[in-house]
C-alpha positions as CSV (number, residue, x, y, z in Angstrom):
1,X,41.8,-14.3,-4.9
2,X,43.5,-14.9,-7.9
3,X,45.6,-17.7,-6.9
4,X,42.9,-19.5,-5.2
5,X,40.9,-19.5,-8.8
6,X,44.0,-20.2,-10.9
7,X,45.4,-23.2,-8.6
8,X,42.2,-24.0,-6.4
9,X,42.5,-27.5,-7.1
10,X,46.2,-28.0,-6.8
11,X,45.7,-26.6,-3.4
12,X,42.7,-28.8,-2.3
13,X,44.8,-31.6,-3.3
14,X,48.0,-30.7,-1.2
15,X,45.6,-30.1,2.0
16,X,44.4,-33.7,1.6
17,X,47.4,-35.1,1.1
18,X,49.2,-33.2,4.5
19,X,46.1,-33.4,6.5
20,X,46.0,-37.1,6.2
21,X,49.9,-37.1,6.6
22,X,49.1,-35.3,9.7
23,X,46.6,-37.3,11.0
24,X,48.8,-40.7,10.6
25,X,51.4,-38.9,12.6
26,X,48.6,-38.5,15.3
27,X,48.2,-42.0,15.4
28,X,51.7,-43.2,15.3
29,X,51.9,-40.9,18.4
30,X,49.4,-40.0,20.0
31,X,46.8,-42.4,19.9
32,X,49.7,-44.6,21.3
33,X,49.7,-42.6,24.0
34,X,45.9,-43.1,24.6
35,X,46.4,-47.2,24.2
36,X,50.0,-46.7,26.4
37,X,48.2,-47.9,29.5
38,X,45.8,-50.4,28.2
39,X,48.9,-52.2,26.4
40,X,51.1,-51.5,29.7
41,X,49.1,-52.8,31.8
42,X,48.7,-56.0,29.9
43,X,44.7,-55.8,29.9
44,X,44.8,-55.6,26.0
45,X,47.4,-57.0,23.5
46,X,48.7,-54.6,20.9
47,X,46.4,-56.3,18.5
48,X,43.3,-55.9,20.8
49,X,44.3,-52.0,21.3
50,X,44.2,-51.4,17.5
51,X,41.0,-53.2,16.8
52,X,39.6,-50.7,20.1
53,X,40.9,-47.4,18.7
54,X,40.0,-47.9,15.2
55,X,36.2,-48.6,16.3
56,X,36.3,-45.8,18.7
57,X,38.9,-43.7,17.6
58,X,36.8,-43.2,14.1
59,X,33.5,-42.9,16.0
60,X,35.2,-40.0,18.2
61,X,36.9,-38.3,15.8
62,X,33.4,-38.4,13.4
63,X,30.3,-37.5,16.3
64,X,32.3,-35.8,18.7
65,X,35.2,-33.9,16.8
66,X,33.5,-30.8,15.6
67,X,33.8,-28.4,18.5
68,X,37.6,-28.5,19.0
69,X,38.1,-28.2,15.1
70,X,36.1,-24.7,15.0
71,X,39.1,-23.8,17.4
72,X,42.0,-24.8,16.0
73,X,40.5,-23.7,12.3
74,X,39.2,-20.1,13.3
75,X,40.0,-19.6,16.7
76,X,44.1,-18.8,16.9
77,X,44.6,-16.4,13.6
78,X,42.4,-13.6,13.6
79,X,40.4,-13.7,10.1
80,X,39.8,-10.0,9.9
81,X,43.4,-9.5,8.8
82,X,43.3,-12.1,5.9
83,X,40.1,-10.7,4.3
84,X,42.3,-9.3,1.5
85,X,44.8,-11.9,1.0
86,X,43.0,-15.2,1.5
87,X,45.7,-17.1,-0.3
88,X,48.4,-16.5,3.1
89,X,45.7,-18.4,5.3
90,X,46.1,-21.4,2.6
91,X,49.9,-21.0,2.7
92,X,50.1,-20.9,6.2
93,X,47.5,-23.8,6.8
94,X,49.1,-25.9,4.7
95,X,52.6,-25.2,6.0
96,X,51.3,-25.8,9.3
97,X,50.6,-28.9,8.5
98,X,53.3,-30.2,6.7
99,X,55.5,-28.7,9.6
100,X,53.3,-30.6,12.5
101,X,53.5,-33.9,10.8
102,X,56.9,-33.8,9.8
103,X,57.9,-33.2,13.2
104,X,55.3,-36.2,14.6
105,X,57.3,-38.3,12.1
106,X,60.5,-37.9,13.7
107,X,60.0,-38.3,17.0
108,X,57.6,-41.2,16.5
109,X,60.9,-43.0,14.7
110,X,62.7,-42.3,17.7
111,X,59.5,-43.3,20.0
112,X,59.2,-40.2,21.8
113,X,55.6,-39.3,23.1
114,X,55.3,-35.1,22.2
115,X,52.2,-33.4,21.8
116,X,50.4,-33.4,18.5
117,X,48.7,-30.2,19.6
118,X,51.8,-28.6,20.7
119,X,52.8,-29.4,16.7
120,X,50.0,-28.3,15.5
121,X,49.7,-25.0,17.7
122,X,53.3,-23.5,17.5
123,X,53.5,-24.1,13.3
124,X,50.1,-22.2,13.0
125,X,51.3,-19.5,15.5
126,X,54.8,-19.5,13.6
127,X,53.7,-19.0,10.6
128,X,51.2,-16.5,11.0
129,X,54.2,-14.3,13.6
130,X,56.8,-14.6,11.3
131,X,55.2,-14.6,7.5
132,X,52.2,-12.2,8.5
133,X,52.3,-10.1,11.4
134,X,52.1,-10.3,14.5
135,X,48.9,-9.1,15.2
136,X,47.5,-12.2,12.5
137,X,47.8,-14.2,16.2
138,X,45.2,-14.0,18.4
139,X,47.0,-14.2,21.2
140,X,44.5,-14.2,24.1
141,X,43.6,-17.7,23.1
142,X,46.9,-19.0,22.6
143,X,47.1,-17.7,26.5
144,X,44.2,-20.2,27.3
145,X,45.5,-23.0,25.2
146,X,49.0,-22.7,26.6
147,X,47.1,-22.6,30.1
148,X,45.3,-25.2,29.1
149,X,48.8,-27.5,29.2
150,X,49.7,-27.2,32.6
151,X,46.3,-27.3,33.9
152,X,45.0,-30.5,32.3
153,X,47.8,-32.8,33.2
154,X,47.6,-31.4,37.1
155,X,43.8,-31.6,36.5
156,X,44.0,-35.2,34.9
157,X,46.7,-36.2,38.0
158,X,44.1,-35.4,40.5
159,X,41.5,-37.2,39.2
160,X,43.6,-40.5,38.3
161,X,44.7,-40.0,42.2
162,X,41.4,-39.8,43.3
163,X,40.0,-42.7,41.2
164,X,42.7,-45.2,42.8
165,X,42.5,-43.9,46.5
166,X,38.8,-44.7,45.6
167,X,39.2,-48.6,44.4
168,X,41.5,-48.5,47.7
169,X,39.2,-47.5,50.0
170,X,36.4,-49.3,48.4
171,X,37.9,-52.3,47.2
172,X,41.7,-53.1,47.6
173,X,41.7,-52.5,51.3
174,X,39.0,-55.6,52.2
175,X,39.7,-59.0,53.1
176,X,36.4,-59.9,50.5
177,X,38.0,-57.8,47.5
178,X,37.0,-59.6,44.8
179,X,33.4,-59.8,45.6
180,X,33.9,-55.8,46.2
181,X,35.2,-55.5,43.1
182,X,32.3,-56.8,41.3
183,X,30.0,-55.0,43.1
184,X,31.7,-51.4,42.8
185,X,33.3,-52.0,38.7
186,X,29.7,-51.9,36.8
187,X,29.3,-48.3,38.6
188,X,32.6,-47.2,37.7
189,X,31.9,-48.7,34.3
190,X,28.5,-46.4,34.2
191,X,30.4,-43.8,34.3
192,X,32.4,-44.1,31.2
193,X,29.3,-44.7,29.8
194,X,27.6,-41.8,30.8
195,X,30.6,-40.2,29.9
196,X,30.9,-40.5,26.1
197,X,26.9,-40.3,26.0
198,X,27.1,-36.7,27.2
199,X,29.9,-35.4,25.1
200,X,28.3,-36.8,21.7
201,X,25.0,-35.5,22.8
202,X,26.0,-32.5,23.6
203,X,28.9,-31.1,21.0
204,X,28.7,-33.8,18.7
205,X,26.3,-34.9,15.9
206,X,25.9,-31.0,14.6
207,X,28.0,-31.5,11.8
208,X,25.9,-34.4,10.1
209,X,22.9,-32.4,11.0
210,X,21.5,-33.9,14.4
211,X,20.2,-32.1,16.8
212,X,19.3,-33.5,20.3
213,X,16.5,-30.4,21.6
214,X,14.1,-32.9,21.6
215,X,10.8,-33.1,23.9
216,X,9.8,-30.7,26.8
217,X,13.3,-30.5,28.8
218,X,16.6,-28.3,27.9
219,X,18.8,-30.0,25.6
220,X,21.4,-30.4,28.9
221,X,18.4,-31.9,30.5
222,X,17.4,-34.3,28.0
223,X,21.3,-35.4,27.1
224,X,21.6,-36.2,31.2
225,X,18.7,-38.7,30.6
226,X,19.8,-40.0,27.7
227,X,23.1,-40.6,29.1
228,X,22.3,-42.1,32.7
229,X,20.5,-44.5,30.5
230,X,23.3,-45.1,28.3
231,X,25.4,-45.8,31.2
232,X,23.3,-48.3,32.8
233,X,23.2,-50.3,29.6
234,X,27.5,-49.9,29.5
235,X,27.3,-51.2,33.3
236,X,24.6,-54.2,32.4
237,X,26.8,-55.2,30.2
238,X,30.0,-55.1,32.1
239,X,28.4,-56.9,34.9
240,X,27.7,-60.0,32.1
241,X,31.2,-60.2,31.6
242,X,32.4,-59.7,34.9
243,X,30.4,-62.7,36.1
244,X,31.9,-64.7,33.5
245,X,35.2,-64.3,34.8
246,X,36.9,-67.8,35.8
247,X,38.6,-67.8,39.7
248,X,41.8,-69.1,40.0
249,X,42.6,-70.4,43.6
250,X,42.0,-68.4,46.4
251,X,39.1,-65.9,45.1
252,X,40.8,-62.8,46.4
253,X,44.1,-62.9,45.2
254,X,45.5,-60.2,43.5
255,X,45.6,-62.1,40.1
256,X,41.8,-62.3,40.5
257,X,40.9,-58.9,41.4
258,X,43.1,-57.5,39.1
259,X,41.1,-59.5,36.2
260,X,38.1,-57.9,37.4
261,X,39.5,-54.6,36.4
262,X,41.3,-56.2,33.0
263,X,37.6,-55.9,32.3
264,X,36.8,-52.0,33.0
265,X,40.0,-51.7,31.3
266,X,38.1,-52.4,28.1
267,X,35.6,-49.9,29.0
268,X,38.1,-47.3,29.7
269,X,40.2,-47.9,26.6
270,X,37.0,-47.3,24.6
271,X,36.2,-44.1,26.9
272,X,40.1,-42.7,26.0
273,X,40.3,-43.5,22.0
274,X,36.9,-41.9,21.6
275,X,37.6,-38.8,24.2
276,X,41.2,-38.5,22.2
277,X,39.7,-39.0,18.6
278,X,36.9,-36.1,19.5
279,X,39.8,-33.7,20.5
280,X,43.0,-34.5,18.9
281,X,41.5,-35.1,15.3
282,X,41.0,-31.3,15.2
283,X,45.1,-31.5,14.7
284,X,45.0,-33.1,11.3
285,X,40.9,-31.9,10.1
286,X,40.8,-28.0,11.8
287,X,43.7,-26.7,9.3
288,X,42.5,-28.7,6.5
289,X,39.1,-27.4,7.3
290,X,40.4,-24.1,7.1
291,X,41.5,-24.7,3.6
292,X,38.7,-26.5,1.8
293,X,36.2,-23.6,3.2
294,X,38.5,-21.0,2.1
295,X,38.9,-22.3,-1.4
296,X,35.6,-23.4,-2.2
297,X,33.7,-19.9,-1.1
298,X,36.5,-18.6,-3.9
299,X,38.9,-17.0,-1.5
300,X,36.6,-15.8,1.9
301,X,38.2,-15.9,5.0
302,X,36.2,-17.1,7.8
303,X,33.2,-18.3,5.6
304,X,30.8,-20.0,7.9
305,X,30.0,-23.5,6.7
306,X,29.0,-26.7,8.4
307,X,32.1,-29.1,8.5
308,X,32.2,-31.5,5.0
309,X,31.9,-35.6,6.0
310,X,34.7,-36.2,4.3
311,X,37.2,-33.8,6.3
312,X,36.4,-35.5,10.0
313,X,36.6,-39.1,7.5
314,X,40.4,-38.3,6.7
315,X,41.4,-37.2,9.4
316,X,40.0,-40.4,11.0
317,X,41.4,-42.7,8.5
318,X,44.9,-41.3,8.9
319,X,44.8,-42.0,12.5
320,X,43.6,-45.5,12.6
321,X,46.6,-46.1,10.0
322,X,49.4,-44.3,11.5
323,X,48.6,-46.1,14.8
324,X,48.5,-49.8,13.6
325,X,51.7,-49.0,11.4
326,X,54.0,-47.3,13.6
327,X,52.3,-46.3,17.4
328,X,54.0,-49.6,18.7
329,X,57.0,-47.3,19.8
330,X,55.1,-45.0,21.8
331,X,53.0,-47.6,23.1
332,X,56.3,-49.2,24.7
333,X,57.7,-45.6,26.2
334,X,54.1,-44.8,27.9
335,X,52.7,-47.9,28.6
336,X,56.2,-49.4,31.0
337,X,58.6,-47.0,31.2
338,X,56.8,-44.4,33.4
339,X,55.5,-46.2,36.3
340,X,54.7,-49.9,37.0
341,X,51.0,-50.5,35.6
342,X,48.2,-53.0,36.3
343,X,44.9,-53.1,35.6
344,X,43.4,-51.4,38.7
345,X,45.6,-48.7,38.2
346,X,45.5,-48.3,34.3
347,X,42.1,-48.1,34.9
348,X,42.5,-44.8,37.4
349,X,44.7,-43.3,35.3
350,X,42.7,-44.3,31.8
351,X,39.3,-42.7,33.1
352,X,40.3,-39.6,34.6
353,X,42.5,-38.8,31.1
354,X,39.0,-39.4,29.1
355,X,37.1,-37.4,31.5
356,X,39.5,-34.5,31.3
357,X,39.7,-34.6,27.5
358,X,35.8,-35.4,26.9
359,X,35.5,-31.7,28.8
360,X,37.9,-30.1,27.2
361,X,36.7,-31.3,23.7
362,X,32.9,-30.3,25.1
363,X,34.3,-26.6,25.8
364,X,36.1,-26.4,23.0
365,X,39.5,-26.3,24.4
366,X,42.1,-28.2,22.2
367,X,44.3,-29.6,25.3
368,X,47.6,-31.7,24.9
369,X,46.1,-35.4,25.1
370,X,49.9,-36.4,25.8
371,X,50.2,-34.1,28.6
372,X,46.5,-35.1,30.0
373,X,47.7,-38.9,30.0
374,X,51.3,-38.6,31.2
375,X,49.6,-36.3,34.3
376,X,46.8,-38.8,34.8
377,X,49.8,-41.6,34.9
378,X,51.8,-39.9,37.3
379,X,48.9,-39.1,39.3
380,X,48.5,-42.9,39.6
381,X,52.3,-43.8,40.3
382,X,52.3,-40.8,43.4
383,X,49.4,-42.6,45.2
384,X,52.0,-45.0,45.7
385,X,55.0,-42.8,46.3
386,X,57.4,-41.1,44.3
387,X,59.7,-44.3,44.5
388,X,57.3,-45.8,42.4
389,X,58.1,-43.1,39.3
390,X,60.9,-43.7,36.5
391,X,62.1,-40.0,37.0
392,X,64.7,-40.5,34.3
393,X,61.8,-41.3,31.4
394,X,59.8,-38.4,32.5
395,X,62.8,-35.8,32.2
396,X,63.1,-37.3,29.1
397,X,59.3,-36.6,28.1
398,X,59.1,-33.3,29.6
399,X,61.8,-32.3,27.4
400,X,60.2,-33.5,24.2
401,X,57.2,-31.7,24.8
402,X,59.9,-28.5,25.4
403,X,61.4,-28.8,21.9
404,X,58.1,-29.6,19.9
405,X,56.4,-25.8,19.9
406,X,59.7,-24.7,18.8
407,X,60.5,-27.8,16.5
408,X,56.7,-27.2,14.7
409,X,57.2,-23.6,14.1
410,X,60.0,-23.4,12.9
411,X,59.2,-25.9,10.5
412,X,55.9,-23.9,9.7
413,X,58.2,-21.0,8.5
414,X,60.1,-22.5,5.9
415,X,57.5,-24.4,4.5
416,X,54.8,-21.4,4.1
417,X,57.8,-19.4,2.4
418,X,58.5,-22.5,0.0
419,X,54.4,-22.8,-0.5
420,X,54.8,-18.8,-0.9
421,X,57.5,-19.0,-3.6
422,X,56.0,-21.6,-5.5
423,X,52.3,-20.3,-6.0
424,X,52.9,-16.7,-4.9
């Protein structure tokens, strides 16, 4: 308690400073991985990708990125054992993430795509193993988190598969395909429509004090209203610009049809930079909230408090920065070095990734958006054969994502002891 009165501000300061740190990492890495396939696929230019993600990257991270936060924040160290020294939760939060971005900023020098929430995860779970105890962990839900990494890429895979045996069966195997195409795109575009809707109704809006249990139905009830309608108005206004497309020679070539889906490409980037801003920006803002509300109730652990503007606004900030800075690397490895990508299948693979992070950010669950997009890539490169996979790129992914959990917590435990020696 002491220390939190004595150096309170000091502390504050340094959670700012790493949690926006932090966040830029995410963007320099992992929000390239959301725009990977966009870029790759060349339905957006680099430029084009940044001006998508900061609209909808902010917008995710600020409606939508609440629920995931309350995870990461209060969900993997057990509070109960910090009541009486609140100051090791500030350490160890701030450690964490120092650790996590420091890490982020190495490998998104060297362009490798690892898991911000891998980072993030294994410094807080190093730190509070090794400079508390043990028992500090709640290790049930590190359990389901560490689940959650193998089950949202193979989750993700399957759906991406699905999507593109789907625009096979309904539009790539006709003679008429491009007439197809704009028929079935405005109801796949409805569906990243309703998408987003749903998620933001649902889990997001609480912390600027919106609630949606409005008129006679159950909140679910009026949110699925809400969003159908939402989606219709995405899909109107897909199907303007899809009749404004310009047909090159014979009407259902494959340059055509793709261009059709360069379209619902745009849709889907926005549908991925929001899902990923409403999960991953719990990364940077969940340990930073952690700190503000432990310091400004004067040293309480687990003080319930709704989540300040300002937090979700940093953490937002830093991502938009590191991305248009740095995530050009990233954006190179995922994007053309796993699988050949155009825009019908960017488009499989792009959807099914939002979908799967949208429900994991809706539960709660703070999933590996890296893994979710690399799954839902190679779910789209398998629907044409394993010949069509760069198996040397993702061996060398794979083992990224093996050395990051380490990499992040072991950083975690040299920095809390350093944070420890100094204010301690």
């Amino acid at each position: 308690m002491e220390i939190i009165a004595t150096h309170g501000f000091v502390l504050l300061a340094l959670a700012c400073a790493f949690g926006l740190f932090m966040a830029w990492g995410i963007g320099a890495n992992d929000v390239a991985n959301a725009m990977g396939t966009s870029v790759g696929s060349r339905a957006l230019t680099l430029k084009q990708a940044i001006l998508v993600a900061a609209i909808f990257e902010f917008a995710g991270a600020y409606l939508a990125g609440g629920e995931v936060t309350s995870t990461i924040r209060k969900g993997i160290i057990d509070p109960a054992i910090l009541v009486d020294s609140p100051e090791l939760l500030v350490f160890g939060m701030l450690s964490a993430l120092l650790a996590a971005a420091t890490w982020l900023l190495i490998a998104s020098i060297r362009g490798w795509p690892v898991s911000t929430t891998h980072s993030i995860v294994g410094a807080i779970v190093g730190f509070a193993a090794v400079g508390i105890s043990v028992d500090a962990v709640a290790w049930g839900k590190v359990g389901t988190i560490a689940a959650s990494w193998i089950v949202s890429p193979l989750l993700a895979g399957s759906m991406s598969f699905a999507l593109f045996i789907s625009v096979k069966n309904l539009i790539l195997d006709h003679d008429n395909t491009f007439e197809r195409a704009r028929q079935y795109v405005p109801v796949y575009m409805w569906m990243v429509g309703f998408m987003i809707s749903m998620v933001t109704l649902l889990k997001g809006l609480k912390h600027i004090g919106i609630d949606f249990d409005v008129g006679m139905g159950s909140k679910f009830t009026n949110a699925m209203v809400v969003s159908a309608a939402v989606g219709l108005v995405v899909a109107a206004i897909g199907a303007v610009f899809l009749r404004r497309i310009k047909v090159a020679g014979d009407m259902n070539s494959v340059e055509n049809v793709e261009k059709v889906f360069g379209i619902l490409m745009i849709f889907t980037a926005c549908a991925m930079a929001f899902a990923h801003g409403s999960n991953d920006v719990a990364n940077a803002v969940g340990p930073l909230a952690a700190v503000v509300n432990t310091v400004q109730s004067g040293g309480v652990v687990g003080a319930k408090s709704i989540m300040p503007w300002w937090v979700l606004g940093i953490g937002a900030l830093g991502i938009l920065t590191g991305l248009a800075t740095y995530g050009w690397r990233v954006i190179q490895t995922i994007g053309r070095k796993i699988t050949e990508l155009t825009p019908s299948r960017g488009f499989a693979a792009e959807l099914a990734a939002a979908s799967t992070v949208v429900l994991a950010s809706a539960t709660g669950l703070p999933i590996s958006t890296t893994h979710t997009l690399v799954g839902a890539v190679l779910g789209v490169g398998l629907a044409r054969g394993v010949e069509a996979l760069h198996l040397p790129t993702i061996g060398a992914i794979i083992t990224s994502w093996v050395v990051t959990l380490p990499a992040g917590a072991g950083l975690a435990v040299v920095f809390f002891y350093v944070l420890s020696a100094i204010f301690g």
